[in-house]
C-alpha positions in Angstrom: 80.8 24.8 -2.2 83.0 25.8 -5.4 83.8 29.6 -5.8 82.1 29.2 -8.9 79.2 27.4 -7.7 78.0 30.6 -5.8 77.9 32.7 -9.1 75.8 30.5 -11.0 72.0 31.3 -11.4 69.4 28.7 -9.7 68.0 26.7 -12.6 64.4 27.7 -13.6 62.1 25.0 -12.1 59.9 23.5 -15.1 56.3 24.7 -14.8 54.7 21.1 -15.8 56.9 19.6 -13.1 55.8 21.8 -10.8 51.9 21.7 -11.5 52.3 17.8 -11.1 54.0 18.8 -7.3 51.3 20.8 -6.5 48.9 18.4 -7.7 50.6 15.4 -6.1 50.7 17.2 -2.8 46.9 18.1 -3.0 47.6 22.1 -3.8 44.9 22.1 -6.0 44.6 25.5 -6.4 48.1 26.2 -7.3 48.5 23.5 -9.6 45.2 24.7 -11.3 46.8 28.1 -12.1 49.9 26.3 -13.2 48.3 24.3 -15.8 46.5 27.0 -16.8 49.6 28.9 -17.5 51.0 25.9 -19.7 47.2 25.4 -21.3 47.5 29.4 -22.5 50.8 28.9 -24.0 50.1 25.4 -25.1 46.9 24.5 -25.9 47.4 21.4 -27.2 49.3 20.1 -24.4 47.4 16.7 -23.8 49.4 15.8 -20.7 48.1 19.0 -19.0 44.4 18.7 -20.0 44.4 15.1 -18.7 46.0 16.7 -15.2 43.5 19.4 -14.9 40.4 17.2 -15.9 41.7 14.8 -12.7 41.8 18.1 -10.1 38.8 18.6 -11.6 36.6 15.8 -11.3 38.3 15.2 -7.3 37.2 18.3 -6.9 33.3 17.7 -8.1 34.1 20.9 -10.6 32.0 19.4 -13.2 31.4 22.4 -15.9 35.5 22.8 -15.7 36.0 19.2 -15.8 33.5 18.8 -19.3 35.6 21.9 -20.3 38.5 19.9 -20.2 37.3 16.4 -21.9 36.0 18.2 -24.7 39.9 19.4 -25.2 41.1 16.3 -24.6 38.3 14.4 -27.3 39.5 17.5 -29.6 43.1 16.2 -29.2 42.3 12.3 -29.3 38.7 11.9 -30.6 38.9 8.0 -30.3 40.2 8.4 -26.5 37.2 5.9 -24.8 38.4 6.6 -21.1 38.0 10.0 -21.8 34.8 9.8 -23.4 33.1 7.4 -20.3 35.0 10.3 -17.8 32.9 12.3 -20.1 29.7 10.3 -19.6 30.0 10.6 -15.8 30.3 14.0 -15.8 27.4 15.0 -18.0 25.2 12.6 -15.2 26.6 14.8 -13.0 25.2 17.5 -14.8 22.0 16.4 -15.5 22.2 16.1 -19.2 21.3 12.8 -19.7 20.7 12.7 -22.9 24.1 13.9 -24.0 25.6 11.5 -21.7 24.0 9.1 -23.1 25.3 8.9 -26.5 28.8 9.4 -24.9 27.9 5.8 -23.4 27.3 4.8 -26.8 30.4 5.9 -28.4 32.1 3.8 -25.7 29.9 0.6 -26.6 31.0 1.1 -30.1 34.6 -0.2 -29.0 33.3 -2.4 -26.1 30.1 -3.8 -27.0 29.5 -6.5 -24.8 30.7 -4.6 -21.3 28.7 -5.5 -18.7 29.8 -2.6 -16.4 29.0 -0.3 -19.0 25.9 -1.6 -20.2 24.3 -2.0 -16.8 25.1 1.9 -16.3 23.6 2.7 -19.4 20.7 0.9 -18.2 20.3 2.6 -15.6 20.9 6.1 -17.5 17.9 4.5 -20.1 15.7 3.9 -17.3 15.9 7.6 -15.6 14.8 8.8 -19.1 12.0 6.3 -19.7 13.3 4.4 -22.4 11.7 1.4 -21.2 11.9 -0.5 -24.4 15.9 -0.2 -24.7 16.0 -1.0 -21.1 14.1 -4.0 -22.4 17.0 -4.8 -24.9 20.0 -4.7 -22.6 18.0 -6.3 -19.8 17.8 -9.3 -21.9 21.7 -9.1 -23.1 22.4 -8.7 -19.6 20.2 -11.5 -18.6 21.6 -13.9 -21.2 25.3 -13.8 -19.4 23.8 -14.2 -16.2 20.6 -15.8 -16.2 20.3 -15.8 -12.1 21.0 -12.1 -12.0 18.1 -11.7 -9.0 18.4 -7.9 -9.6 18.3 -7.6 -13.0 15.2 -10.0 -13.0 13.6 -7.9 -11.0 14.5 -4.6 -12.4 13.2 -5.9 -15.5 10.3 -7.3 -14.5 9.5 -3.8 -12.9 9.8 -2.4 -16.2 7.6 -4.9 -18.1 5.0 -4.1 -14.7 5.4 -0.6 -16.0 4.8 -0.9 -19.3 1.7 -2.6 -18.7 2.6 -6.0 -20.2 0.5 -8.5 -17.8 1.5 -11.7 -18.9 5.8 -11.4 -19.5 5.3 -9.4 -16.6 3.8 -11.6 -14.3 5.9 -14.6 -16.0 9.3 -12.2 -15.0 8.0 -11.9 -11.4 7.4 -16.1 -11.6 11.0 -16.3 -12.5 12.2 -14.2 -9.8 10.5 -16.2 -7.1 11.5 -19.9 -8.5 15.1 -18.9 -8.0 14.6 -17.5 -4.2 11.2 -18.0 -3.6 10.9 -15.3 -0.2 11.8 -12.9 -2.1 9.6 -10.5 -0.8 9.7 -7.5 -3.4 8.8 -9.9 -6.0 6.4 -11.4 -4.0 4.9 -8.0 -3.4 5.2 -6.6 -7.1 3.3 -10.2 -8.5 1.0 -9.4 -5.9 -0.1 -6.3 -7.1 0.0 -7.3 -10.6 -2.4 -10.1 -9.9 -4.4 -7.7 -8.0 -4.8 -5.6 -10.7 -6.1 -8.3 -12.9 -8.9 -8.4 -10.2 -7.9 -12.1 -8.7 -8.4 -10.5 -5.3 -8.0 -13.6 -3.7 -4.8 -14.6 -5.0 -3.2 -11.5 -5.1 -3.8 -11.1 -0.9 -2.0 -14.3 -0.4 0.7 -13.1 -2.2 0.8 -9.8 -0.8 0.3 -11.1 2.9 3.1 -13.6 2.9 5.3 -10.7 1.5 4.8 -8.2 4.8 4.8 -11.3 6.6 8.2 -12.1 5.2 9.5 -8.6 5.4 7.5 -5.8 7.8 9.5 -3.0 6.1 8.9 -3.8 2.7 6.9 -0.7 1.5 6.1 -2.2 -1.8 4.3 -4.9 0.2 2.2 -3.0 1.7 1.3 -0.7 -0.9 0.5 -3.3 -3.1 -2.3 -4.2 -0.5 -3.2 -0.3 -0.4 -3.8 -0.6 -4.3 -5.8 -4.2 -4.0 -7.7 -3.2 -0.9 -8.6 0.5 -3.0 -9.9 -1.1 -6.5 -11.7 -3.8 -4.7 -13.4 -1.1 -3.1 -13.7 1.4 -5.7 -15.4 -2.1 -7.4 -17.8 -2.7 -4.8 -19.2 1.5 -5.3 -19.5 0.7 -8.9 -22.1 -2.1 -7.8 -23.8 0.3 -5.2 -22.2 -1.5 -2.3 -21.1 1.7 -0.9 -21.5 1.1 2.9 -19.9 -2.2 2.3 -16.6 -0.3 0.6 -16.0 1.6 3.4 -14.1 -1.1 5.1 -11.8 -1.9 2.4 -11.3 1.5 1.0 -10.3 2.2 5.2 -8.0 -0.7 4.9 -6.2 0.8 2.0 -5.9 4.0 3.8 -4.2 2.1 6.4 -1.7 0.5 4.0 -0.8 3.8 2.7 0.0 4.8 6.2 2.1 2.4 6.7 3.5 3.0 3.8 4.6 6.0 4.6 5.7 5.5 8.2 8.4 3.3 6.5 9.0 5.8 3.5 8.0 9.0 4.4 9.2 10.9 1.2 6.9 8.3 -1.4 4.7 10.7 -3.2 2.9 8.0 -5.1 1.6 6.7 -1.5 0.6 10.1 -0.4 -1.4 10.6 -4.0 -3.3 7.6 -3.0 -4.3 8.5 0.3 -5.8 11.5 -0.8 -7.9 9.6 -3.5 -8.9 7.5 -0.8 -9.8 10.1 1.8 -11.6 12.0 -1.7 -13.8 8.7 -2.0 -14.5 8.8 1.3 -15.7 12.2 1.6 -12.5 13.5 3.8 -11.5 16.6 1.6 -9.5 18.1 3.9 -7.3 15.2 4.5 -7.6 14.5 0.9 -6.2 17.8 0.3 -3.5 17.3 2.8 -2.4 14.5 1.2 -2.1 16.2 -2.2 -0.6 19.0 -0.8 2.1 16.4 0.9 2.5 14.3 -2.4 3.2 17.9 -4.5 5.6 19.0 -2.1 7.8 15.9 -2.9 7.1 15.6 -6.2 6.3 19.6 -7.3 5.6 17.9 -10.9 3.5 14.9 -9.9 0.4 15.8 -12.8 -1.9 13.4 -11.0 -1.5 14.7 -7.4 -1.9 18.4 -8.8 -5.4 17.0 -11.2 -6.8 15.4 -8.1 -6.3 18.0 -5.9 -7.9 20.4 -8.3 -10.6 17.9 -8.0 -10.8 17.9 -3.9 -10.5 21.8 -4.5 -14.1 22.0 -6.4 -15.7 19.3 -4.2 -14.8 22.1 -1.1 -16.2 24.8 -2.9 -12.6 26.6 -3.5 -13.5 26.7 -7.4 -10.6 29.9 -7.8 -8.4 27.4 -6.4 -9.2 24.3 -8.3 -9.0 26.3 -11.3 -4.8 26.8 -10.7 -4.5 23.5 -10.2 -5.9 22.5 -13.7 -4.1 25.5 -15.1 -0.5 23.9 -13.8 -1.7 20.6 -14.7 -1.7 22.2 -18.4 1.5 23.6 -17.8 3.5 20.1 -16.9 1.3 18.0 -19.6 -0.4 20.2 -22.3 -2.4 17.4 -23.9 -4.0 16.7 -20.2 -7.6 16.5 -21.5 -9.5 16.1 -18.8 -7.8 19.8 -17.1 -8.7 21.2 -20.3 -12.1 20.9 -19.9 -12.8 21.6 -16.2 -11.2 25.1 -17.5 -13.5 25.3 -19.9 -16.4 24.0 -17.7 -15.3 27.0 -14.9 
């Protein structure tokens, strides 16, 4: 060492160089405070927003890491990467609809993405917007025509909306290009059984389970069928003879639910069954089962209000209706078994 080596002063290290250490050595922590320091001095310091955003989001820190885009968009409002990170994060955070139009300000650069468009999809079907789903559906369709999950997601939508003929047509479609496929065999099935082609529709439905034992759909399809062909049969006071199918639909919905154990729509339907049979406690049960899943099912907590005043628990029932208000205030039929009390 020089003499004059040992009287020099050690060199300040450089704070950004040493957030980026701390970051690159997965002190998160540390290098958090660090950029933190710089971001104080410096706000506009892009490099450092673009660091702490990344901690951020590896660190599932969403609320810090929207904290951070929303400096980084302030900085470079036509950044796209930031504004999809952006996107992401607000899924995260359950604000759906603001992530959604961050999606959009991406397609603005990108139109034709197929990445992008089939997340926004799938952003547009958890908020119900079945007839933009529609839309990109069919743009995603035209650039891949065979797309055997996007056929089918779309034909599920159509099934939803309660368009018979495109959506029995989409379900067609499915099964000319891979004709076992069982979930489209099992959705066509119910469709056609709810046109009342009983026949038909258990063919369909049969073949499906047949084709795949654990295809829930299958077999609540048949729990569906087997129920309005029973319910049908009351209506022409063949009661005794309903008993058998409406015991076969309670048996689908079993089965249902020893393969999916947490679908709420297949524990709603038992208890209708078991109501239309008379079983009001199991009817009850099954509410109560089909509520706990889905605390905000309106049907489930309607019905069970309904099982409720069958048993003579009119107190009861009364809640019921009164929480059925609460989820869906233009629920008619609640409004006036309140009024009826």
């Amino acid at each position: 060492m020089k003499l004059g080596d040992f009287f020099k002063k050690p060199e300040k290290k450089d704070l950004m160089q040493e957030a980026e250490d701390y970051k690159k050595t997965g002190k998160y922590d540390k290098a958090l405070e660090a950029y933190g320091t710089i971001l104080k001095n410096d706000p506009d310091n892009l490099k450092a927003w673009y660091d702490k955003a990344s901690i951020h989001l590896t660190l599932e820190q969403y609320p810090a890491a929207l904290d951070a885009h929303e400096n980084i968009l302030r900085l470079e409002p036509s950044n796209t990467k930031a504004w999809y990170e952006k996107a992401i994060i607000l899924v995260n955070l359950g604000k759906l609809d603001e992530a959604l139009e961050s999606y959009n300000i991406v397609l603005e650069s990108d139109p034709e993405n197929t990445k992008l468009l089939t997340e926004k999809v799938m952003l547009l079907r958890e908020l119900k917007k079945d007839a933009e789903s529609l839309e990109i559906y069919d743009r995603l369709l035209e650039k891949d025509p065979k797309n055997l999950k996007m056929m089918l997601e779309k034909a599920h939508i159509l099934m939803s909306m309660q368009k018979e003929a495109e959506t029995l047509q989409a379900y067609q479609k499915v099964l000319e290009l891979d004709p076992d496929n069982a979930e489209a065999m099992a959705y066509k099935g119910m469709a056609i059984g709810l046109k009342r082609q009983y026949a038909e529709s258990f063919s369909l439905l049969d073949k499906a389970v047949k084709t795949d034992p654990s295809n829930w759909n299958a077999w609540y399809g048949k729990g569906v069928v087997w129920g309005l062909k029973g319910m049908d049969l009351i209506a022409l006071d063949r009661r005794y003879e309903s008993i058998k199918l409406l015991d076969n639909a309670l048996q689908s919905f079993q089965k249902v639910i020893e393969i999916n154990p947490g679908n709420a729509k297949a524990w709603h339907q038992k208890g209708v069954i078991h109501r239309e049979l008379g079983q009001v406690n199991d009817a009850i049960k099954s509410f109560d089962k089909a509520i706990e899943i889905e605390p905000d099912n309106v049907k489930a907590w309607y019905d069970k209000g309904l099982a409720l005043k069958e048993h003579g628990r009119g107190g009861d029932a009364m809640k019921c209706f009164e929480r059925v208000l609460e989820l869906d205030p233009s629920h008619t039929l609640a409004r006036n078994k309140l009024r009826s009390k």
